[in-house]
C-alpha positions, 0 to 999 in steps of 0.5 A: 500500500502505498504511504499517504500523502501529507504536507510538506514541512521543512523540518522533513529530512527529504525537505531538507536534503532538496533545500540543502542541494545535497542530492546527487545523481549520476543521471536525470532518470534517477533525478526523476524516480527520486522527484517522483518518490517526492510527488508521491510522497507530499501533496503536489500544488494543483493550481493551473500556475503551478505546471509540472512534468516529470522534471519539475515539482511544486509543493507547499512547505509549512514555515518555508520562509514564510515574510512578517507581511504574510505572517500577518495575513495568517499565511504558514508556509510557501510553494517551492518548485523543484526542477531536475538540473545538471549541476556538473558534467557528470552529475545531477540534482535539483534546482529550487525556488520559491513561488510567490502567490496570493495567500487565498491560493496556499492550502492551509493557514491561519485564521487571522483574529479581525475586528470587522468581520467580512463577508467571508464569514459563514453566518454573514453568508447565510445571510446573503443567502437569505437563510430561513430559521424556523424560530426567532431563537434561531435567528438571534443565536445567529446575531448573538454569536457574532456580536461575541465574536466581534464585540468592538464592531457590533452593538445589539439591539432588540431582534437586531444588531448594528455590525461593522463589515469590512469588504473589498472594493477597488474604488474609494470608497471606506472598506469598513461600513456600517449595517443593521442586520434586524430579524424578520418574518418570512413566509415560513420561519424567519430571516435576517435582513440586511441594509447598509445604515447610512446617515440620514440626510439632515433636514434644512433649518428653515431660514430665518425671517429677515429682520424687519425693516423701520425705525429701532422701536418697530424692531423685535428686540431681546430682553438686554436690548429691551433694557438698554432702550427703556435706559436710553429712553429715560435719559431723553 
């Protein structure tokens, strides 16, 4: 029966003997039976970038020179191809080097704790689905755990919650907005709608009326002024 395959990491001795280049061969035939024990032995990437033949190789690597900026972006590993190369006139072994892809592509990774939720997240997409609770309960079990998970961006209300959600967009507009997530009757059981809250717009002041033109005593005046005149008047 043939071994399982499993994930490369870099503490594996064959891992180590490829990235250290201490494999030597008398000829590319058995630099390929030793890559295919390799394909045999580790998942191989499949992504349609990732174009091997029986000279080459690409597999993820847990903590293979993993950067601080990916660190951040929950990634723990990279993708490394290997090729079969002559390295002497009578010699052959491998050639490697890291492959530089988006970390939605990398096979495992940490989840990375946010503030803001995204639209990625398994309740936040059960709501976009419209999903049906049969219950009221059930719908606000649904806001209640969101609401713990992310008790800086969410404040909640009776049958509803008020929750920041960072998405991605391309123009200018703030990547964190603001919603209102409230439960709602369906025709059968009950979902949780969904709406940007946006500020609603302030209504006009209505003007004030133009003073009153004419002589000071057709003018409206405050309780000071109305002292300073009758000061004014006893003086005259």
């Amino acid at each position: 029966m043939p071994a399982k395959k499993r994930f490369a990491i870099i503490k594996d001795p064959v891992i180590q003997a490829v990235l250290g280049g201490h494999y030597a061969f008398a000829n590319n035939e058995q630099a390929q039976k030793q890559l295919a024990i390799i394909k045999a032995s580790y998942f191989i990437s499949k992504h349609p970038e990732h174009k091997d033949d029986a000279d080459t190789c690409t597999l993820w690597i847990r903590d293979y020179e993993v950067t601080e900026e990916q660190l951040e972006q929950g990634v723990i590993g990279n993708f490394l191809k290997i090729h079969c190369v002559k390295t002497a006139p009578n010699s052959f072994g491998f050639f490697c080097k890291k492959v530089d892809i988006d970390a939605s592509v990398h096979p495992q990774r940490k989840r990375v704790q946010q503030r803001h939720p995204n639209w990625g997240h398994p309740i936040l997409r059960s709501i976009e689905r419209k999903r049906s609770y049969p219950t009221v309960d059930n719908a606000q079990a649904e806001l209640t755990l969101l609401q713990q998970e992310y008790p800086h961006a969410a404040v909640p209300g009776p049958n509803k919650l008020y929750l920041m959600v960072f998405g991605r967009t391309d123009s200018n507009e703030k990547r964190v907005k603001k919603y209102v997530l409230e439960i709602k009757q369906a025709e059968k059981g009950y979902y949780i709608d969904c709406v940007e809250n946006t500020p609603k717009p302030r209504t006009p002041s209505p003007k004030k009326p133009a003073p009153a033109t004419g002589t000071a005593a057709e003018a409206p005046v405050g309780n000071f002024t109305a002292k300073l005149a009758l000061k004014r008047n006893k003086k005259k």
